[in-house]
C-alpha positions as CSV (number, residue, x, y, z in Angstrom):
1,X,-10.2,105.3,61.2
2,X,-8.1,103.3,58.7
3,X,-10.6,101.4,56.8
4,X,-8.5,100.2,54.2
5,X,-5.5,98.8,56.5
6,X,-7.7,97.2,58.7
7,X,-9.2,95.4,55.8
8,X,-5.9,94.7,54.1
9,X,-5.0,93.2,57.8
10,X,-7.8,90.9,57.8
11,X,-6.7,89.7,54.1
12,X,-3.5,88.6,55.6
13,X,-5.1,85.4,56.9
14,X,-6.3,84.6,53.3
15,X,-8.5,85.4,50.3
16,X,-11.8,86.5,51.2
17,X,-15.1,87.7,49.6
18,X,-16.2,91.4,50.7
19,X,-19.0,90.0,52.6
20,X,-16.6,88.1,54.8
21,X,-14.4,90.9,55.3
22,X,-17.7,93.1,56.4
23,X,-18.4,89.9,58.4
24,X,-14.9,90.3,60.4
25,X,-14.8,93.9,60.6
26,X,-18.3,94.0,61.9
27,X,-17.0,91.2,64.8
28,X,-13.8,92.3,65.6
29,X,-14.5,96.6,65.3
30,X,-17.6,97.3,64.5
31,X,-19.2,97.4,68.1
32,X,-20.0,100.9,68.2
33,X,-20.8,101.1,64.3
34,X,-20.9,98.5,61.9
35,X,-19.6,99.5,58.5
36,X,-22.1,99.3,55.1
37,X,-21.5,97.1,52.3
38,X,-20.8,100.2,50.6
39,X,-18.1,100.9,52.1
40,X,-16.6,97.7,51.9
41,X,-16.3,97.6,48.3
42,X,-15.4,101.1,47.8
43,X,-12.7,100.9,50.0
44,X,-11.9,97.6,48.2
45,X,-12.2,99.1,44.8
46,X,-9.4,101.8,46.6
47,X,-6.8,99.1,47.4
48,X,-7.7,97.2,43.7
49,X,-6.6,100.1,41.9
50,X,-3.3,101.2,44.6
51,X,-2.2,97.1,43.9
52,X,-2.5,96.8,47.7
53,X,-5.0,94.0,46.9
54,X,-5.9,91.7,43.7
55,X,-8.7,89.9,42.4
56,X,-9.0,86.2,42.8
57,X,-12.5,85.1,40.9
58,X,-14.7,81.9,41.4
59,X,-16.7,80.6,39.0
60,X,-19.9,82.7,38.2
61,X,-21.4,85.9,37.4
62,X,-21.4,88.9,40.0
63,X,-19.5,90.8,42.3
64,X,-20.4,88.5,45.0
65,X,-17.9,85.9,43.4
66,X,-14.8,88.1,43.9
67,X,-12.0,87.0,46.1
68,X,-9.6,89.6,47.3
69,X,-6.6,88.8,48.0
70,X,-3.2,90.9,49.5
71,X,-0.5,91.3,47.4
72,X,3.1,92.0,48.7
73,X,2.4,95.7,48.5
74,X,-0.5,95.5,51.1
75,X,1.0,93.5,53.8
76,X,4.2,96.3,53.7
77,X,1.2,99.1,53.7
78,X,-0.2,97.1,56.9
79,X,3.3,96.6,58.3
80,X,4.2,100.2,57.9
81,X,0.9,101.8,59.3
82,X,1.3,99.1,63.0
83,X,4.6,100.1,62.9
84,X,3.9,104.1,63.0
85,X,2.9,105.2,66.0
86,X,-0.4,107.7,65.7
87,X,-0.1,111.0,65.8
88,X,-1.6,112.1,69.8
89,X,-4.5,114.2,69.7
90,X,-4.2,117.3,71.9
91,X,-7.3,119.0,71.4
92,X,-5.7,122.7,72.1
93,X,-8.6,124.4,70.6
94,X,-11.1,122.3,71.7
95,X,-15.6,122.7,70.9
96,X,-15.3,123.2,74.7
97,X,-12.9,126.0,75.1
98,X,-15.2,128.0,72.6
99,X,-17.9,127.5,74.0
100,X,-17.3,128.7,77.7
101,X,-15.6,131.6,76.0
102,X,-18.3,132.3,74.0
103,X,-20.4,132.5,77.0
104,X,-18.4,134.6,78.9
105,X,-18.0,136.8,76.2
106,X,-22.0,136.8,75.4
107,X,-22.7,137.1,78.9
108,X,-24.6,133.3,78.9
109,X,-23.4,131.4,82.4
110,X,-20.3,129.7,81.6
111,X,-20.6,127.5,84.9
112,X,-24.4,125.8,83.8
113,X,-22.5,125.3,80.6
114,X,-19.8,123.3,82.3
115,X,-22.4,121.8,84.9
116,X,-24.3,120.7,82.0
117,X,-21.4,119.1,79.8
118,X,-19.8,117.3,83.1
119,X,-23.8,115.5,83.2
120,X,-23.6,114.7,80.0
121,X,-20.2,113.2,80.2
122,X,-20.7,111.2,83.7
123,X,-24.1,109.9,81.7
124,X,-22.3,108.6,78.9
125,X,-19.5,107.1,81.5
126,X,-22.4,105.4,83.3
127,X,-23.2,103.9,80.1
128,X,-19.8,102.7,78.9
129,X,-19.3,101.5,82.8
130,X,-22.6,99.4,82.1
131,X,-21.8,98.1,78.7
132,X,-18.2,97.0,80.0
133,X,-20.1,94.3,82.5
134,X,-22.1,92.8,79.8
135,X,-19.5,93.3,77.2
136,X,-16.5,90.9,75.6
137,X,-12.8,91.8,76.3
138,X,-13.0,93.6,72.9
139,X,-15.7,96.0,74.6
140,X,-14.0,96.0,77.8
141,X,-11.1,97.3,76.2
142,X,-12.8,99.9,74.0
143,X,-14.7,101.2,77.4
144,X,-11.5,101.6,78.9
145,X,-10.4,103.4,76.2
146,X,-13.2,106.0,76.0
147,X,-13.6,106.0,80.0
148,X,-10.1,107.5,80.5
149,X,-11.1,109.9,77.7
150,X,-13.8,111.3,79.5
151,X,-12.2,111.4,82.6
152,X,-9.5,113.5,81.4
153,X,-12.3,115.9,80.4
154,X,-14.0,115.9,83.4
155,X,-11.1,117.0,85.1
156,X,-10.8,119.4,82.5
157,X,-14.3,121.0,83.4
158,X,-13.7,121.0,86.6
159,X,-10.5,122.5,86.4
160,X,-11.8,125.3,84.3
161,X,-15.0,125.7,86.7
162,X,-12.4,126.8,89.1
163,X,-10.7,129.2,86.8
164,X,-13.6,131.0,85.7
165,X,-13.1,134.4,87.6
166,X,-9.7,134.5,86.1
167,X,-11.0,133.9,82.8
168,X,-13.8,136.1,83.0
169,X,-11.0,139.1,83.8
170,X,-8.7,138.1,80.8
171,X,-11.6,138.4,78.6
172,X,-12.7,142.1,79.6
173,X,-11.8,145.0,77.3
């Protein structure tokens, strides 16, 4: 995930402290994992020193006092990254594929493996499905997102449960 554009993009409303950044991220993205303080001023300290951001202090002593603000650099960094579309992920070599090879190969059942994977995947659909009722739009949409994921896998297993026998003969000697 692109930390540091996402940050830069909430900067383009105004000035803001790192804890109010962390504040916005955590609200708007963080709804599966919030990010650490940590992380927010490293990636902070990574824009200071690109000039994507600058420093704006208040009066007083600490880091807690620092404004950052975007310069004209970050808001073409932000504009260029919406503007690129992301590269698709195709997963030709996916943990999946290994693994029902690996147990044909080893002999293990390739089908309990695949049995087992499509309950853990309708599981964690169940849950999504769940957290969608009780959820915002935000979480609706991020659901959605991960929903149609996992149904493409599913098909995936069972499309692969039916090709076992013919996998099983490509992989003799």
């Amino acid at each position: 995930m692109a930390i540091g554009q996402i940050l830069l993009g909430l900067l383009e409303s105004g000035p803001r402290h790192g804890y109010d950044l962390k504040r916005s991220y955590d609200e708007r993205f963080g709804h599966a994992r919030a990010l650490h303080y940590g992380q927010v001023y490293s990636t902070l300290a990574r824009l200071l020193k690109n000039g994507l951001v600058e420093v704006e202090s208040e009066p007083g002593d600490g880091p807690d006092r620092k404004r950052y603000a975007i310069t004209a650099a970050g808001v073409t960094d932000v504009a260029d990254w919406l503007a690129k579309p992301e590269q698709p992920e195709p997963y030709l070599q996916s943990t999946l594929y290994n693994k029902v090879v690996l147990s044909l190969l080893t002999g293990r059942s390739a089908a309990d493996l695949l049995d087992s994977q499509r309950s853990e995947h309708l599981r964690l659909m169940r849950e999504l499905t769940r957290r969608k009722t009780t959820g915002d739009l935000a979480d609706q949409l991020i659901c959605d997102h991960a929903l149609f994921h996992l149904e493409a896998d599913l098909r995936w297993l069972e499309l692969t449960a039916a090709r076992l026998d013919q996998l099983t003969a490509q992989l003799r000697p």
